[in-house]
MILUM-310743 format. One record per atom (N, C-alpha, C): atom name; y, x, z; residue in three letters; residue number from 1. Coordinates in steps of 0.05 Angstrom, whole numbers. Example, Ala and Ser with C-alpha at 12.3 -4.5 7.8 and 13.67 -1.06 7.14 Angstrom:
<recs>
a|py|px|pz|r|k
N|-114|264|156|ALA|1
CA|-90|246|156|ALA|1
C|-66|264|156|ALA|1
N|-45|257|142|SER|2
CA|-21|273|143|SER|2
C|1|258|157|SER|2
</recs>
This chain:
<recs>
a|py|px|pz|r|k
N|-24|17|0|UNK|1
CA|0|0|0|UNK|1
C|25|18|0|UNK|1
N|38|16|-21|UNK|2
CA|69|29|-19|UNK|2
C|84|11|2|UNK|2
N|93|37|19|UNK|3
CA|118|24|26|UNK|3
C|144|32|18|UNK|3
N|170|11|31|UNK|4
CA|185|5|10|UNK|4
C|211|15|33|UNK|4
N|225|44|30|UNK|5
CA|244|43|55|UNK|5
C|273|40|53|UNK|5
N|284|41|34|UNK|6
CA|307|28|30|UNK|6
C|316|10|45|UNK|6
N|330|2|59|UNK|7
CA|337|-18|79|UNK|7
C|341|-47|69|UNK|7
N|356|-46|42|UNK|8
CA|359|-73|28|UNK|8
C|327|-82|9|UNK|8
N|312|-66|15|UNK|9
CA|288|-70|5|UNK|9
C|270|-67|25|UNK|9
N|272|-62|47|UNK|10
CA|253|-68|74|UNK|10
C|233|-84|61|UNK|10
N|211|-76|55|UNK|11
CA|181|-101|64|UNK|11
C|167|-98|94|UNK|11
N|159|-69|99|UNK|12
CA|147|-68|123|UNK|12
C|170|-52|141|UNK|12
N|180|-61|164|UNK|13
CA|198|-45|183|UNK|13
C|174|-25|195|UNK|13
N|195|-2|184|UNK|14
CA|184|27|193|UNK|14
C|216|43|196|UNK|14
N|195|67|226|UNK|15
CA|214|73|233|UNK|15
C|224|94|214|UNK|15
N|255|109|227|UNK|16
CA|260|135|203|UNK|16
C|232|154|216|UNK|16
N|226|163|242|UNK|17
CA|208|177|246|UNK|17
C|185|171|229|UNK|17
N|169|147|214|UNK|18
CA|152|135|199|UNK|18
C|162|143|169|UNK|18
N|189|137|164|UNK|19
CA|191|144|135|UNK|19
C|189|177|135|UNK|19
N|196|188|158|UNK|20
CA|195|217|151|UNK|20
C|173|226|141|UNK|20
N|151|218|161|UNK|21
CA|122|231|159|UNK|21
C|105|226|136|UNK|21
N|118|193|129|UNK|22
CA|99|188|107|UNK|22
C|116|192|80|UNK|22
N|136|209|73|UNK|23
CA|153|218|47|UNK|23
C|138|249|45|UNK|23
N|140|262|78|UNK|24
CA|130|292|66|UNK|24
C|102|285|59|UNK|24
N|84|271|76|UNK|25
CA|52|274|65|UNK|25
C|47|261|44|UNK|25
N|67|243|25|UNK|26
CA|71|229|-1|UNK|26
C|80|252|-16|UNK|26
N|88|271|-12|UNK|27
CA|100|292|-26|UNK|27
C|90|321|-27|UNK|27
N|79|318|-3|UNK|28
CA|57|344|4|UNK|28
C|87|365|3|UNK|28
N|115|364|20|UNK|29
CA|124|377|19|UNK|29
C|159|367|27|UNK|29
N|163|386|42|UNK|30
CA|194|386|58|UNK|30
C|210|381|38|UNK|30
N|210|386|13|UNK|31
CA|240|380|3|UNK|31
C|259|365|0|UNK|31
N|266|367|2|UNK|32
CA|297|341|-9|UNK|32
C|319|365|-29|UNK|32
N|317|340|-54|UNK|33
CA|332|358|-73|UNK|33
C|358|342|-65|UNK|33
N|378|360|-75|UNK|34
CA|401|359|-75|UNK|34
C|418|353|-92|UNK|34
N|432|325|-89|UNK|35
CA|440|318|-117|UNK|35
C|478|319|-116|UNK|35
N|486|336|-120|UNK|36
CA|516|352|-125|UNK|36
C|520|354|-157|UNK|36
N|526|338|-163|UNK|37
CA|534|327|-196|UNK|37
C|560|337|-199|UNK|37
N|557|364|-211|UNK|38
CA|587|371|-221|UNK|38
C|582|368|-258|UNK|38
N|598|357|-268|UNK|39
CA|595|352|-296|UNK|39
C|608|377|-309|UNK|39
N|611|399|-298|UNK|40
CA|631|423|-316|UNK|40
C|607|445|-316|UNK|40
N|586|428|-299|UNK|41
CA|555|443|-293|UNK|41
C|537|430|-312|UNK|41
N|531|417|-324|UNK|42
CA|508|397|-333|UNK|42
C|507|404|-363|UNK|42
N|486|408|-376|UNK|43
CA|473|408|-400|UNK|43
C|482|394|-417|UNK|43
N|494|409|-446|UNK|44
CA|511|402|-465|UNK|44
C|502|380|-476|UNK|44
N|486|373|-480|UNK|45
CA|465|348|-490|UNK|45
C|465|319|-470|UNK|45
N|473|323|-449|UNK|46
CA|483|308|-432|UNK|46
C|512|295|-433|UNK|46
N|527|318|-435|UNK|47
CA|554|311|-441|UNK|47
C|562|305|-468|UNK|47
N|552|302|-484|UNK|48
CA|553|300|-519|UNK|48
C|541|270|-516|UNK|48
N|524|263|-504|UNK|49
CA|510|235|-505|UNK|49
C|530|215|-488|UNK|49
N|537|228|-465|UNK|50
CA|553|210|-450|UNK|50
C|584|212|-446|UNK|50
N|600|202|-455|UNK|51
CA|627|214|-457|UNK|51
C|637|202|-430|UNK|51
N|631|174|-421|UNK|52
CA|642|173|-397|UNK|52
C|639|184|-379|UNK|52
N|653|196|-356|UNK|53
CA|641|212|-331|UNK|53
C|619|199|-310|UNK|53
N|626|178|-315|UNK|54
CA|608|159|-299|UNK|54
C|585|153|-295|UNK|54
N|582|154|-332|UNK|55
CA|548|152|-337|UNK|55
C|542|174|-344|UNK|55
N|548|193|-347|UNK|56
CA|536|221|-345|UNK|56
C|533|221|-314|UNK|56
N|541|220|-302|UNK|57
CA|531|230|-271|UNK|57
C|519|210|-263|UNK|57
N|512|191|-273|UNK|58
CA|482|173|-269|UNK|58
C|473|178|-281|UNK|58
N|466|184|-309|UNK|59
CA|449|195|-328|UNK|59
C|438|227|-311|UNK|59
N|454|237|-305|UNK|60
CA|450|273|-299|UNK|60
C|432|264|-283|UNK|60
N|437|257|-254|UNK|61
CA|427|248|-236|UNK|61
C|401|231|-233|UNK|61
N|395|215|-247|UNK|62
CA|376|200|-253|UNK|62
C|345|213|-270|UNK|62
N|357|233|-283|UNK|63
CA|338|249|-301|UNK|63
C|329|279|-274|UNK|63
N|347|288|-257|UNK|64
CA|338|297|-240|UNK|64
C|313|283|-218|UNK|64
N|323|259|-212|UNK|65
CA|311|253|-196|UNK|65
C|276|242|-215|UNK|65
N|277|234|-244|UNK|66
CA|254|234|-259|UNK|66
C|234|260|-253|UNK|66
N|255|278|-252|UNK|67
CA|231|310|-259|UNK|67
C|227|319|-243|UNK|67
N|238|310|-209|UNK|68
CA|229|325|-185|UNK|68
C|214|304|-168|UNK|68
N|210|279|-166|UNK|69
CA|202|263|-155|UNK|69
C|177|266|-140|UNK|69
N|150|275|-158|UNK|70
CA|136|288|-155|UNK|70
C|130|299|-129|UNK|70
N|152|325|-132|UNK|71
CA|149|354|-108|UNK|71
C|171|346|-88|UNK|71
N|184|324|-91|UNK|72
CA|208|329|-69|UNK|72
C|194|305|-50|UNK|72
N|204|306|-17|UNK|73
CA|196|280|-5|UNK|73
C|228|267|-3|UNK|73
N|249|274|-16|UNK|74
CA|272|248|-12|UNK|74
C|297|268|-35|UNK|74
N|320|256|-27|UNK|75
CA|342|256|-40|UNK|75
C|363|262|-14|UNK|75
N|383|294|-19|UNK|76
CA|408|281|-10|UNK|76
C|431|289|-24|UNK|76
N|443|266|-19|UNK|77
CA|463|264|-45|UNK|77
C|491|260|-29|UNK|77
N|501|272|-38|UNK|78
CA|527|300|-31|UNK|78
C|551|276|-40|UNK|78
N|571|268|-14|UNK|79
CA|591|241|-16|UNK|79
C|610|254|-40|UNK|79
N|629|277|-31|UNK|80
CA|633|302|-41|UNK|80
C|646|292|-78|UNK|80
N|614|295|-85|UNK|81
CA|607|296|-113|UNK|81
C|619|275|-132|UNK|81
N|603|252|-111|UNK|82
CA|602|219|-121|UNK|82
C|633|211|-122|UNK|82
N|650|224|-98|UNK|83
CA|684|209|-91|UNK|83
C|700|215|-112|UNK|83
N|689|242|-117|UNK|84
CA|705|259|-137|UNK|84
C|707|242|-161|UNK|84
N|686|218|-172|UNK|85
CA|693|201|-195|UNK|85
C|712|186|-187|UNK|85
N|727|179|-170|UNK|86
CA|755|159|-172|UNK|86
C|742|127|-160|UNK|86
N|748|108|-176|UNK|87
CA|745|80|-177|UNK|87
C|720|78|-179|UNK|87
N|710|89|-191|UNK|88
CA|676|80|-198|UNK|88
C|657|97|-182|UNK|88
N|664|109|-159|UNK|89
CA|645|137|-151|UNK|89
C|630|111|-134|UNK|89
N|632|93|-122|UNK|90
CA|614|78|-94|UNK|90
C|586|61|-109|UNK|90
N|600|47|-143|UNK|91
CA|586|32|-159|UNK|91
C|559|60|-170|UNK|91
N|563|85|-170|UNK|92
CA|548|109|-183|UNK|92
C|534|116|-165|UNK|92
N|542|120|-134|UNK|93
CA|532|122|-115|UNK|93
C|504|108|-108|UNK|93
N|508|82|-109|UNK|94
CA|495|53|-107|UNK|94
C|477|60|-131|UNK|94
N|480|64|-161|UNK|95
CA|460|55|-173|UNK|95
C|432|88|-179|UNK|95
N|450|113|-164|UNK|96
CA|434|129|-155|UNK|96
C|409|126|-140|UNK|96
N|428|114|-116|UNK|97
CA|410|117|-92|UNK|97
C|387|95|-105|UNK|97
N|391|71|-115|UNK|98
CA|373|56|-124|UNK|98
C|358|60|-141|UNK|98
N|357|83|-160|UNK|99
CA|339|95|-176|UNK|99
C|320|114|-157|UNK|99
N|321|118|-140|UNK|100
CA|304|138|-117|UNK|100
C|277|123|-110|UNK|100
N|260|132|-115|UNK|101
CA|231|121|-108|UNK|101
C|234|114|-81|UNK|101
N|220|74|-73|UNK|102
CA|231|76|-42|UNK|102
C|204|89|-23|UNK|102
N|190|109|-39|UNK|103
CA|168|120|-17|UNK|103
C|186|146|-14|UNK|103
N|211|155|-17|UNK|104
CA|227|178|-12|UNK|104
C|246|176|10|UNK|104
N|262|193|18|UNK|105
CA|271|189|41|UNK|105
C|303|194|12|UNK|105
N|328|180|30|UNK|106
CA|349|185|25|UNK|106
C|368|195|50|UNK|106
N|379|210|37|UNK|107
CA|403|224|64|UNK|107
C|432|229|46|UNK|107
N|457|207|60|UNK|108
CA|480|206|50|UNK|108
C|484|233|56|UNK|108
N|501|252|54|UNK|109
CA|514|280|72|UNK|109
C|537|267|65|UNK|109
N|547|262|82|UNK|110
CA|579|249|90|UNK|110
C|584|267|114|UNK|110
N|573|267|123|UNK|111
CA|594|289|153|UNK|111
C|614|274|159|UNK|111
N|601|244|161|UNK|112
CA|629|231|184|UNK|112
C|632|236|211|UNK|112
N|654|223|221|UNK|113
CA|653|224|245|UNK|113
C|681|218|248|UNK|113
N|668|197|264|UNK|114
CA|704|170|282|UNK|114
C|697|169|301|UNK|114
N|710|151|305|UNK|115
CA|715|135|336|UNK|115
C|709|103|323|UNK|115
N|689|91|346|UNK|116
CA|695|65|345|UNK|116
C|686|36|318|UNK|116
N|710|26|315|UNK|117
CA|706|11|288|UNK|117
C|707|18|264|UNK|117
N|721|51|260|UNK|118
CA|721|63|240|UNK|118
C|688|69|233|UNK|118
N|674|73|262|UNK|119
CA|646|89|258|UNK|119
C|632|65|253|UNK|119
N|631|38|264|UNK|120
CA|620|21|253|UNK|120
C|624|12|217|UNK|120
N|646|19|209|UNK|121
CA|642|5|181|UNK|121
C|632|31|169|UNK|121
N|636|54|168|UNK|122
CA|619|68|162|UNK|122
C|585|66|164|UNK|122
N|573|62|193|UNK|123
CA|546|54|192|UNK|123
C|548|26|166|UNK|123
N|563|7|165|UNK|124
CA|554|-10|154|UNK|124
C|555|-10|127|UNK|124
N|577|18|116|UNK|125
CA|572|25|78|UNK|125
C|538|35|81|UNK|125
N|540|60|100|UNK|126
CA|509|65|89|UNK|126
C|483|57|94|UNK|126
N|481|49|120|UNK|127
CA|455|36|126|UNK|127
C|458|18|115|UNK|127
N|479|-12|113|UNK|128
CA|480|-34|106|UNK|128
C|479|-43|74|UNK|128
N|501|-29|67|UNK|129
CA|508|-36|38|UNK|129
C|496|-22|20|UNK|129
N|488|10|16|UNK|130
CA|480|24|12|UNK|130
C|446|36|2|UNK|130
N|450|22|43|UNK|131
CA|406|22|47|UNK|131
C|401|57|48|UNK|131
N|418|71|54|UNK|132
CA|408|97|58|UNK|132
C|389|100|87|UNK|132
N|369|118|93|UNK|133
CA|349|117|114|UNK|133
C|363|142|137|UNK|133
N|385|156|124|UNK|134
CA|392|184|144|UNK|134
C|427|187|133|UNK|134
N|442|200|151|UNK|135
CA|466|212|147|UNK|135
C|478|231|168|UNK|135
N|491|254|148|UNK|136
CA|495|272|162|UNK|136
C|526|266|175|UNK|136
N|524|276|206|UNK|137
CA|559|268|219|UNK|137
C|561|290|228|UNK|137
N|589|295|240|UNK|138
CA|603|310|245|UNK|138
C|601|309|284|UNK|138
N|592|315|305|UNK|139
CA|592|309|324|UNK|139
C|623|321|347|UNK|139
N|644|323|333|UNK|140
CA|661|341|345|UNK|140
C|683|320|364|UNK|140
N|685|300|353|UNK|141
CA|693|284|371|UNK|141
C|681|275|398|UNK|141
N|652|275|393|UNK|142
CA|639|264|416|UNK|142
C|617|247|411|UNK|142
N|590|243|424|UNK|143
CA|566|232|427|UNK|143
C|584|205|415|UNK|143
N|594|189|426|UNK|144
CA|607|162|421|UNK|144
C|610|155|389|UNK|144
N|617|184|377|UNK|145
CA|618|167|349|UNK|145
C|591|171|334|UNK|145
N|568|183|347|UNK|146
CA|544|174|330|UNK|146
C|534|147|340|UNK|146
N|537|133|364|UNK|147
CA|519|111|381|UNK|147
C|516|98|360|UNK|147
N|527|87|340|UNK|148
CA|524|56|329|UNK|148
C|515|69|304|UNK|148
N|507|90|294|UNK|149
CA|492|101|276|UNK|149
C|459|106|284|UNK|149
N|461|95|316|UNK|150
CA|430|107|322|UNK|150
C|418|80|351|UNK|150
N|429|57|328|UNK|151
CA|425|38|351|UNK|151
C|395|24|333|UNK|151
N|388|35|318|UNK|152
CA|362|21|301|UNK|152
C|358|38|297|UNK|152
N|318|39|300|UNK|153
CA|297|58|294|UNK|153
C|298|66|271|UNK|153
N|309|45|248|UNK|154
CA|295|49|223|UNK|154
C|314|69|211|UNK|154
N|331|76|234|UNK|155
CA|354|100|207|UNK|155
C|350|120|224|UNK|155
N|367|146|216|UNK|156
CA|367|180|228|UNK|156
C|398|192|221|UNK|156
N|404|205|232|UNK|157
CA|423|222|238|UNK|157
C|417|252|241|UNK|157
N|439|270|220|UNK|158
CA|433|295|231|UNK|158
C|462|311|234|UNK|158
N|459|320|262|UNK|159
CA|490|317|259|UNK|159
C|490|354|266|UNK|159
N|509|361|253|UNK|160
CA|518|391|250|UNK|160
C|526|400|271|UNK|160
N|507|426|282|UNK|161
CA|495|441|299|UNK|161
C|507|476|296|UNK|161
N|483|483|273|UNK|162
CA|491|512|270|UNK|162
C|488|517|232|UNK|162
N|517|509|229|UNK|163
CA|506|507|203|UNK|163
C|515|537|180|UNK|163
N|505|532|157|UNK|164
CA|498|562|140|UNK|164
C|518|567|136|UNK|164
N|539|561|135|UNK|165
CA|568|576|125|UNK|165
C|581|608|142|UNK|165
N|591|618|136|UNK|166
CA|605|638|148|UNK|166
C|625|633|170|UNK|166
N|639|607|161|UNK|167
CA|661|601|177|UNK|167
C|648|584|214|UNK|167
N|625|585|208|UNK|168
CA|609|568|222|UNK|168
C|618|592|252|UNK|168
N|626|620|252|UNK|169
CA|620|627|272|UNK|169
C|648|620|291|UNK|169
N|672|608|280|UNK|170
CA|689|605|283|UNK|170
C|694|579|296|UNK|170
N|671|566|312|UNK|171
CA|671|553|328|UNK|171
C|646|548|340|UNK|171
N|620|547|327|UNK|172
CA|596|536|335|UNK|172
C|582|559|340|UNK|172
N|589|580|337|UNK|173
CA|574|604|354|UNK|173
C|594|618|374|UNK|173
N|612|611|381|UNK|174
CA|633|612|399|UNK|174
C|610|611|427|UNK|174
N|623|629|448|UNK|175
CA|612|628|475|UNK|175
C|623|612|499|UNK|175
N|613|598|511|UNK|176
CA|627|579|526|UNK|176
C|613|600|554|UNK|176
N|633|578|575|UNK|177
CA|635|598|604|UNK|177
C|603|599|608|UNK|177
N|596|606|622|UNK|178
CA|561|615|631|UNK|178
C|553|632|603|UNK|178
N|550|632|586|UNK|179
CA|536|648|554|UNK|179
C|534|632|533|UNK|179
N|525|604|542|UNK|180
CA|514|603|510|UNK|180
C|538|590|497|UNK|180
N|529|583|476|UNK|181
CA|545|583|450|UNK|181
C|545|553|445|UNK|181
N|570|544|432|UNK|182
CA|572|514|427|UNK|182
C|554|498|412|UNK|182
N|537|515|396|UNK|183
CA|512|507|389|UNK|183
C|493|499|401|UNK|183
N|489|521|418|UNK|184
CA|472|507|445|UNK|184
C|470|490|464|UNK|184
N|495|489|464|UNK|185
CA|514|461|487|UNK|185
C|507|434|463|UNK|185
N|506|447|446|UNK|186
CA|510|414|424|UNK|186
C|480|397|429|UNK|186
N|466|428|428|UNK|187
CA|433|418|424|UNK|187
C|425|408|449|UNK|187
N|435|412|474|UNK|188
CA|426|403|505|UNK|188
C|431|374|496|UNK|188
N|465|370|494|UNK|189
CA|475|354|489|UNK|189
C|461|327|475|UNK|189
N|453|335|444|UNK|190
CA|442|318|432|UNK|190
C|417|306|442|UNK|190
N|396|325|454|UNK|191
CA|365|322|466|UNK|191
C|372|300|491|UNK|191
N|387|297|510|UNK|192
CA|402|292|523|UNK|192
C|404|259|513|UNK|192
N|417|254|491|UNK|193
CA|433|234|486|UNK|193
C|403|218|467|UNK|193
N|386|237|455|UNK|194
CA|365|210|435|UNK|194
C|357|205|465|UNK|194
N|345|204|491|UNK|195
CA|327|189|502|UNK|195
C|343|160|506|UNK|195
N|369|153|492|UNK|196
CA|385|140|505|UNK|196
C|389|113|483|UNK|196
N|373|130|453|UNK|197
CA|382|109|436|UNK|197
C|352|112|418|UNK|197
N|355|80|411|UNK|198
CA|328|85|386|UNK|198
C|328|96|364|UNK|198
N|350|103|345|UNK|199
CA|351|113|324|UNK|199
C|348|145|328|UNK|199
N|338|161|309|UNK|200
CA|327|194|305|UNK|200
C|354|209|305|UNK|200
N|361|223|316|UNK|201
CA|378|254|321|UNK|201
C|364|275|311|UNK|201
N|377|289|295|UNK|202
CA|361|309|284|UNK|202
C|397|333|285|UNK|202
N|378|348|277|UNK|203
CA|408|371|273|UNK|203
C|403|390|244|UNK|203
N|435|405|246|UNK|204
CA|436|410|210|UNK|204
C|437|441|226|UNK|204
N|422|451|221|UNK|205
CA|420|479|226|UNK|205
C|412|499|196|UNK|205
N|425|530|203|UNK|206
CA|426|542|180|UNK|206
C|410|561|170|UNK|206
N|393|560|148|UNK|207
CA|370|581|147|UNK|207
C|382|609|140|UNK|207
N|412|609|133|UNK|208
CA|416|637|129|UNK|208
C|430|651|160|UNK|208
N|420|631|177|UNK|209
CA|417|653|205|UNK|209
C|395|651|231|UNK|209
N|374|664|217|UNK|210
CA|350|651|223|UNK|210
C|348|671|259|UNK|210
N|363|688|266|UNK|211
CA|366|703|286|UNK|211
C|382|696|305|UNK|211
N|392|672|294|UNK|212
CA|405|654|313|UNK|212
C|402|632|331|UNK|212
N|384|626|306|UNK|213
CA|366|591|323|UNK|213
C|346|597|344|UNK|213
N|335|608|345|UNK|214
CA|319|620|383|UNK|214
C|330|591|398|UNK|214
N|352|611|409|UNK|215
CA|372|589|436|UNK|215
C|377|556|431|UNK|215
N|383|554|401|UNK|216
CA|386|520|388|UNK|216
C|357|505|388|UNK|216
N|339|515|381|UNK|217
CA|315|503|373|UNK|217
C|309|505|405|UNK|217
N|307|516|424|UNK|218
CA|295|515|449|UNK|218
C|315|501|463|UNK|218
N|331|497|460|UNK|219
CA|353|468|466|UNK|219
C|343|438|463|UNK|219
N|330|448|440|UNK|220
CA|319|418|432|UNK|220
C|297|417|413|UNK|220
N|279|421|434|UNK|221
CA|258|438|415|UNK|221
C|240|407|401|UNK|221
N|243|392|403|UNK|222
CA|224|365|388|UNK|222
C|242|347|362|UNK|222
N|271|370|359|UNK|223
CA|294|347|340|UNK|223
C|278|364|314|UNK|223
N|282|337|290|UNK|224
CA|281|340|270|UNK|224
C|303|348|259|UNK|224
N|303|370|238|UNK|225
CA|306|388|232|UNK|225
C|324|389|202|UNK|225
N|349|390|187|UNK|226
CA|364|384|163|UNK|226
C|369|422|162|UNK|226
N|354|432|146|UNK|227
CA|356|470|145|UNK|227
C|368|470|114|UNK|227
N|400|469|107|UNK|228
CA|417|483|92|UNK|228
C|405|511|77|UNK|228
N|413|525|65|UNK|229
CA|422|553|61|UNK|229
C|398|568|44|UNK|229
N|368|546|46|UNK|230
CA|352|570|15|UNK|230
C|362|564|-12|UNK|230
N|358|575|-21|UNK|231
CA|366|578|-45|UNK|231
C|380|586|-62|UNK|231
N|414|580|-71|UNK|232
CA|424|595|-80|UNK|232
C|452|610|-60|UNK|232
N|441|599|-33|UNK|233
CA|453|612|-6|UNK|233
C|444|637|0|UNK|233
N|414|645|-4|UNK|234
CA|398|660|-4|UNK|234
C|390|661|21|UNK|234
N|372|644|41|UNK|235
CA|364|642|63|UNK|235
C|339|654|57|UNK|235
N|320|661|77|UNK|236
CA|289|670|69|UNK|236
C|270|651|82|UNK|236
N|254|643|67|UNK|237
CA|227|611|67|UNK|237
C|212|632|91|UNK|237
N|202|653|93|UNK|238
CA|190|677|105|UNK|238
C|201|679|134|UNK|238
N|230|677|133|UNK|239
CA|236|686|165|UNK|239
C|248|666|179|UNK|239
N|252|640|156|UNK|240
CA|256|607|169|UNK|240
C|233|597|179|UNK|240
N|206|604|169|UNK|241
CA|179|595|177|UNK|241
C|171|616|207|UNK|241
N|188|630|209|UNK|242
CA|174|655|235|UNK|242
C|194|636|256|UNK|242
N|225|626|252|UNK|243
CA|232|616|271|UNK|243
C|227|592|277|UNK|243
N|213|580|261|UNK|244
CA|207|554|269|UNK|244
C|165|539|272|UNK|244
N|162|565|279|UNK|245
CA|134|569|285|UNK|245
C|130|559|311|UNK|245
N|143|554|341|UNK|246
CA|135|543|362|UNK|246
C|155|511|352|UNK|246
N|170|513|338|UNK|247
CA|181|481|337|UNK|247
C|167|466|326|UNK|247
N|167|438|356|UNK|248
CA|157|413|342|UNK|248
C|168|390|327|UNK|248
N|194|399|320|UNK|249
CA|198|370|305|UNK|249
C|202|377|281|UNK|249
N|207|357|250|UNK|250
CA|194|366|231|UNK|250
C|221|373|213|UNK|250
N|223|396|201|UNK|251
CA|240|410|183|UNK|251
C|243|399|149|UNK|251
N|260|383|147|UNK|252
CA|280|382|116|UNK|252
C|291|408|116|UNK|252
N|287|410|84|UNK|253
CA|287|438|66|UNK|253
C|314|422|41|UNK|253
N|338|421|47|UNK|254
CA|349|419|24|UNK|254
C|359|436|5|UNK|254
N|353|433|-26|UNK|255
CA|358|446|-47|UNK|255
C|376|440|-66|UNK|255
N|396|452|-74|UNK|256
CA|406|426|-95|UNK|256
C|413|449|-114|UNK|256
N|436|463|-112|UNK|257
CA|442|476|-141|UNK|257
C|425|501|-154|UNK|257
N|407|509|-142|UNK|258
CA|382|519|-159|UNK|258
C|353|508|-173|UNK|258
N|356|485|-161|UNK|259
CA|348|474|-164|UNK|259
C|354|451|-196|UNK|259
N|371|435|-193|UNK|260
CA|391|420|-212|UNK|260
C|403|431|-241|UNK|260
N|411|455|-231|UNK|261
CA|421|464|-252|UNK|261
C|403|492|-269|UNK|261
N|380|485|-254|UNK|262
CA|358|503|-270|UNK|262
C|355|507|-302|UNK|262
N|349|530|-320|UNK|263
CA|348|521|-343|UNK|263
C|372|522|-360|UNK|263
N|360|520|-392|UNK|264
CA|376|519|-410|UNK|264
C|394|484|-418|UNK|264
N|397|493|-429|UNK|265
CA|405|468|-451|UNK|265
C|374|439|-461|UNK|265
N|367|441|-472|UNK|266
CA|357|430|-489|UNK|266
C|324|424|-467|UNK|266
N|314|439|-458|UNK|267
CA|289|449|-438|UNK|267
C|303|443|-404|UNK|267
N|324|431|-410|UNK|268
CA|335|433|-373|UNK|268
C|319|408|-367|UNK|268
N|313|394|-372|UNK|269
CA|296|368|-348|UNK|269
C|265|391|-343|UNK|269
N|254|402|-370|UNK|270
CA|231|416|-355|UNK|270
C|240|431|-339|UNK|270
N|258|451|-341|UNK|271
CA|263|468|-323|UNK|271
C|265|457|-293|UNK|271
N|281|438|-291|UNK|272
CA|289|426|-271|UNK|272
C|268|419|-249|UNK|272
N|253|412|-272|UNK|273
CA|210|395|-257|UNK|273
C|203|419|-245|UNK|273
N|199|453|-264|UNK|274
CA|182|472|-262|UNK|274
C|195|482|-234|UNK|274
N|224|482|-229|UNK|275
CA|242|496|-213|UNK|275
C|230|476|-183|UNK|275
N|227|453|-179|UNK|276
CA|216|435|-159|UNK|276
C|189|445|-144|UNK|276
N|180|447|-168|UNK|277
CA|149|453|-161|UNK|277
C|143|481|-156|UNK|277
N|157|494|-157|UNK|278
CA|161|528|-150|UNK|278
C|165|526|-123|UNK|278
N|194|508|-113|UNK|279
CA|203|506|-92|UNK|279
C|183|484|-67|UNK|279
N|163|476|-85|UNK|280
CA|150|465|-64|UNK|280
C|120|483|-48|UNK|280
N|117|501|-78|UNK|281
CA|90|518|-69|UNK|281
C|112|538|-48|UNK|281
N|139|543|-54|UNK|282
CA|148|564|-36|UNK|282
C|156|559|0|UNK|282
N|154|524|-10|UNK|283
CA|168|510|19|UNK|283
C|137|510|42|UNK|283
N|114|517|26|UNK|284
CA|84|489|31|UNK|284
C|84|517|57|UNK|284
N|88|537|68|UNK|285
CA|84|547|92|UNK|285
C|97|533|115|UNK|285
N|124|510|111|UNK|286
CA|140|504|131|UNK|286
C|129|475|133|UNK|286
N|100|468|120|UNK|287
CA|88|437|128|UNK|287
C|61|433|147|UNK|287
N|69|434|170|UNK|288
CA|46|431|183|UNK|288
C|24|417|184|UNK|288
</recs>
């Protein structure tokens, strides 16, 4: 029996912990490709067929998600990308996410984060209108503006921890009084705050600092897991799998622009497939 996890397509209520488990073992693999649709990036044959921007980045997008479906267990698709179309980015958004097989997981990366009724109509574009199963927030304001993102089982949250950028040390590896680092305070913090709500907390931590997560992951050693930075970040699958060898909760591998923009011209959807399935025999050490 397929199940069906899209929210506006609910048949059987399952939790996000449920869609997690059963997307990677449907997939035999962590990934989630990454869909960051820049059209100044995409295959000439693409842009020659589609003159509008609109339907080229549903077209682009849609033919990605044809050739990786296979090897990936979900989609996350980058707000970013989609806003950048103007008037029509929420209608492109929408008919994305709805081309996504619903045995896949979807994850908005929005990196919100409000206060209040701002944070509620946000939950209600993506879980509600949307039907996305995960979204990434911003936790800097405070536990308060994830609650109403994590008041139902059936969705997940991963909210930014220790993430792959450089600039990252410029606050979240910062030392607070006693030693550790605001990272670590975040992860008490978060572990702390799921016994309090039904919806999944997970954190966005960074594979290009794999000498870092020790103190984060033993903060919260059972959160599921959003790991940035393989690929064309250049993180290592080898020394992400050594640090996350005593962790129990389960690790997303997102990929997007080595993935996506694999390949030539004319051969880029195969490329695109071959580049998936590379990344899944390279991911299959981080699937327990």
């Amino acid at each position: 029996m397929q199940l069906h996890f899209h929210t506006h397509n609910v048949d059987i209520p399952v939790t996000f912990s449920e869609k997690l488990d059963h997307a990677i073992a449907g997939s035999g693999s962590p990934l989630l490709v990454g869909l960051d649709p820049d059209p100044a990036r995409m295959p000439l044959h693409l842009i020659d067929r589609y003159p509008d921007i609109s339907d080229l980045v549903t077209a682009f997008c849609l033919d990605v998600i044809d050739a990786t479906k296979d090897n990936a267990c979900g989609y996350k698709l980058n707000l970013a990308f989609f806003e950048a179309l103007g008037r029509r980015a929420f209608g492109v958004f929408a008919d994305v996410v709805n081309a996504i097989p619903k045995n896949r997981l979807v994850l908005a990366d929005a990196k919100r984060g409000d206060i209040g009724n701002t944070a509620g109509k946000y939950r209600e574009a993506f879980f509600g209108q949307f039907g996305v199963d995960a979204i990434t927030l911003s936790p800097f304001m405070g536990l308060e503006t994830m609650a109403g993102f994590l008041d139902d089982d059936r969705f997940g949250v991963f909210a930014l921890t220790l993430t792959s950028n450089p600039g990252s040390a410029d606050i979240m590896e910062q030392q607070l009084e006693g030693g550790k680092t605001v990272s670590v305070h975040l992860a008490e913090q978060f572990r702390a705050f799921q016994q309090t709500v039904p919806g999944t907390l997970g954190m966005v931590i960074g594979a290009t600092k794999p000498e870092k997560l020790s103190p984060v992951l033993a903060a919260y050693p059972e959160a599921p897991l959003l790991i940035p930075g393989i690929g064309a970040q250049g993180g290592s699958v080898d020394q992400l799998a050594l640090a996350l060898k005593n962790h129990a909760g389960t690790a997303l591998i997102p990929i997007s622009r080595d993935i996506i923009y694999a390949g030539s011209d004319f051969s880029w959807k195969e490329d695109v497939a071959t580049r998936a399935a590379w990344y899944k025999e390279q991911l299959s050490k981080l699937v327990v």
